[in-house]
C-alpha positions in Angstrom: 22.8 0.4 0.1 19.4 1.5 0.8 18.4 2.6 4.0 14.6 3.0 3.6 12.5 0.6 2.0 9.0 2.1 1.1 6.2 -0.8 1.0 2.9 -0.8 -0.2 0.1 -3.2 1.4 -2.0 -4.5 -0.8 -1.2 -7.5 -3.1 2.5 -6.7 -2.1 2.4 -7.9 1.5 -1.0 -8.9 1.8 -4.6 -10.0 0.3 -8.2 -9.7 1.9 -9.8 -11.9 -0.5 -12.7 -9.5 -1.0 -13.3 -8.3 2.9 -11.6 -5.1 1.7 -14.0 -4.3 -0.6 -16.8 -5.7 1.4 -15.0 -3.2 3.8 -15.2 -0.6 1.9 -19.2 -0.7 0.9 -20.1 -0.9 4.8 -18.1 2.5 5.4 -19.9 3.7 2.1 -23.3 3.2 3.3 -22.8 4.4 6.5 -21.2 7.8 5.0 -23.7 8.1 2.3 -27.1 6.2 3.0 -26.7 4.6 0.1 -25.5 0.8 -1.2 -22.5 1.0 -3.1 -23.4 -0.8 -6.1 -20.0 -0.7 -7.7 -16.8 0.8 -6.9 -14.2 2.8 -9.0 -10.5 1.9 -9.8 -8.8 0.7 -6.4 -5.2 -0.3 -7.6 -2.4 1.8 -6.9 -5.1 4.6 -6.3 -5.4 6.4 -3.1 -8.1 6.3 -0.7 -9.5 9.6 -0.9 -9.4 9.3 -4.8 -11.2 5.8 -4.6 -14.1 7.3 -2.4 -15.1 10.3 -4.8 -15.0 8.3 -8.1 -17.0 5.6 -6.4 -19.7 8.7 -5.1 -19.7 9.7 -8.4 -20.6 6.5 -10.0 -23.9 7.0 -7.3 -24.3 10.5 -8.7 -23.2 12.2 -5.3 -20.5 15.0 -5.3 -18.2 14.7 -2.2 -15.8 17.1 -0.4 -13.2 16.4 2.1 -15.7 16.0 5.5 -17.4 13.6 3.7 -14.0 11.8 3.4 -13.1 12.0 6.7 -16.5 10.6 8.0 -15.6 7.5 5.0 -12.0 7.5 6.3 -12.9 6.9 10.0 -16.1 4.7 9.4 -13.6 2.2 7.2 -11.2 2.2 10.2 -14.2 1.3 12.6 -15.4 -1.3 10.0 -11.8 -3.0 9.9 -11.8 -2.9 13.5 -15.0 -4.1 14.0 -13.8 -7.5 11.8 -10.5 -8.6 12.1 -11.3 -12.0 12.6 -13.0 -11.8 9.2 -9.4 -10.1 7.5 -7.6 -13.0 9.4 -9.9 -16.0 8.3 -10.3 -15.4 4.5 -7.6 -12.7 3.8 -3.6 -13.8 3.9 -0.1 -12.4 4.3 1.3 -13.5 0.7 4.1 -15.9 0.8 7.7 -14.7 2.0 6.3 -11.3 3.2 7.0 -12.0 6.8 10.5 -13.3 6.0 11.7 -10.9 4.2 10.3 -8.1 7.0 12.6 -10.0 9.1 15.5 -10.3 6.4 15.3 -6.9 6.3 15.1 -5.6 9.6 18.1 -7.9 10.5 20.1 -6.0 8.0 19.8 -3.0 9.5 17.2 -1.6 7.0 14.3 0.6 8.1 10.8 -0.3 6.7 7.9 2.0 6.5 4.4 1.9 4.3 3.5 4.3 1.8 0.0 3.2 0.3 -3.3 4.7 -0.5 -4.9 3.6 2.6 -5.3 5.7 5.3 -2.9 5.0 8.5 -5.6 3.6 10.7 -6.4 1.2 8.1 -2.9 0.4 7.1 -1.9 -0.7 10.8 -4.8 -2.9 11.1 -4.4 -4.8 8.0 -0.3 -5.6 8.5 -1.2 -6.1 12.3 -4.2 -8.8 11.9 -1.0 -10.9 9.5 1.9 -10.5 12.0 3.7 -7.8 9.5 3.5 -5.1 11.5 6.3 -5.6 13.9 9.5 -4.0 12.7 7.0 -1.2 10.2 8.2 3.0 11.4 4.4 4.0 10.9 5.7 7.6 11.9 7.8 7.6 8.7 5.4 6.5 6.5 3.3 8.4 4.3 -1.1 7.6 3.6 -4.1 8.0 2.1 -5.2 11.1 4.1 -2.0 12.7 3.6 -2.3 13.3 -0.4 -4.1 12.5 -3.3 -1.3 11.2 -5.0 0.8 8.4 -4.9 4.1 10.2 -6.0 3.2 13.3 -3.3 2.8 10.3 -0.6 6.9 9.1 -1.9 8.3 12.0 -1.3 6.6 13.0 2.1 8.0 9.4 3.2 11.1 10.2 2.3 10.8 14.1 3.9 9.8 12.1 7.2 12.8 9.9 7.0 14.9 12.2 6.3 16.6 10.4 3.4 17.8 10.9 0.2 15.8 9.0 -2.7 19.3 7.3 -3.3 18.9 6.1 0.1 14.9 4.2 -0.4 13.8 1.9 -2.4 10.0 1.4 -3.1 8.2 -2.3 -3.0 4.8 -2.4 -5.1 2.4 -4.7 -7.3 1.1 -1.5 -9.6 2.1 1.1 -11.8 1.2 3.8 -10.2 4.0 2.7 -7.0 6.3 2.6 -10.2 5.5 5.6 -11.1 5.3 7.4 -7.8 9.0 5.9 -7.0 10.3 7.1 -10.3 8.6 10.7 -10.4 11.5 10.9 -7.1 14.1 8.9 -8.1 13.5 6.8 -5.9 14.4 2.8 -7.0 11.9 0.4 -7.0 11.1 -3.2 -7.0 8.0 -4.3 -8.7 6.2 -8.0 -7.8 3.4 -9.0 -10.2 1.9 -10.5 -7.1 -1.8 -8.7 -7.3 -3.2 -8.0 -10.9 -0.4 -6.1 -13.0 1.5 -8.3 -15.0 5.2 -8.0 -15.4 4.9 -6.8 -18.9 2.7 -3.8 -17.4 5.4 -3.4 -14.9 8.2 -3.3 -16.3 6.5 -1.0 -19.1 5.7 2.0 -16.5 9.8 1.5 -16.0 10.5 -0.6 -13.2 14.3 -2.2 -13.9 13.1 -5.4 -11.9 9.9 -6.8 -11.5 10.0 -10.5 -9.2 7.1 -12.7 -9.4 6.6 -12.5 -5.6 8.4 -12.0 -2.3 9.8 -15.6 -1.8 13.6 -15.1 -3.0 14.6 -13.9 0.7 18.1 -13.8 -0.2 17.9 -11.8 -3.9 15.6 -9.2 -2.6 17.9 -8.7 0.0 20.6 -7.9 -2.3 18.0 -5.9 -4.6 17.6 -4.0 -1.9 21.6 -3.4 -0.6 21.8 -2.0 -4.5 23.5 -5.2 -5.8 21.8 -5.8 -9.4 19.0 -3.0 -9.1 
């Protein structure tokens, strides 16, 4: 049975609707003077990653104190609009449940994501998800570049064995940053990867959402996964 479950945020527990990205292009202009006019790749990428493709589309080269002034003006801009994030944005069905499902089996739950931490809390906290997450064994955007790096500094924090974790994610790049540990995974195709797309960067299971309490439960004790 797994002892560590590793979720991601976005389209896995929860969706903003668009404030993220609305988020996002407010922290841009304040680090960079300039409107963000578009914005690179965001799924399954991290956050530092998303900011320098996205300066590059303005022509701008970045280094990391330009991340760090992006990092802390999207945790102000979150902040500054949680009523916003509550309003239009949503914890997606069963993700609340199955927090509790979990917890009551004796499970510890953590985030690994692309976001940075400050951001991470205040998204799961706005929806009532936050309550039984270890941030202190999780693993964020400011911590690494890459999604399999941010896996296995999770699982270095927990001090678990990839046996002992299973990931949760909507993209294949949390497939691909469970596997590149051996760490097992469970893939939803609740945000915009299908399940073919899932299943094809090698997640064994891929569930349309969260809302079979009872099966991820067992998905998660190792029974059928």
């Amino acid at each position: 049975m797994a002892r560590l479950v590793l979720w991601d945020i976005d389209h896995t527990l929860i969706d903003t609707r668009g404030v993220g990205r609305e988020l996002s292009a407010a922290a841009f202009q304040r680090t960079t003077g300039l409107a963000m006019r578009e914005q690179a790749k965001i799924d399954g990428i991290t956050e530092p990653v998303i900011f320098r493709e996205t300066a590059k589309l303005h022509g701008l080269t970045t280094d990391r104190a330009d991340f760090d002034r992006f990092a802390a003006a999207l945790s102000e801009e979150h902040l500054k609009r949680t009523a916003d994030l509550r309003e239009r944005g949503h914890a997606l069905p069963g993700a609340a449940a199955v927090l509790d499902a979990l917890d009551a089996d004796g499970v510890q739950q953590t985030v690994v994501s692309g976001n940075v931490r400050p951001v991470a809390e205040i998204k799961l906290q706005v929806f009532g998800l936050d309550r039984h997450i270890r941030w202190d064994l999780g693993a964020y955007g400011e911590d690494n570049d890459v999604r399999a790096e941010l896996v296995r500094l999770s699982l270095q924090r927990a001090g678990a064995r990839p046996a002992e974790a299973v990931l949760i994610g909507d993209t294949p790049a949390d497939v691909e940053g469970a596997k590149a540990n051996d760490v097992r995974v469970i893939a939803v195709a609740s945000g915009r990867s299908n399940e073919a797309a899932l299943q094809g960067s090698g997640a064994e299971v891929v569930l349309p959402d969260l809302c079979d309490i009872e099966l991820l439960v067992k998905l998660v004790r190792g029974n059928g996964l």
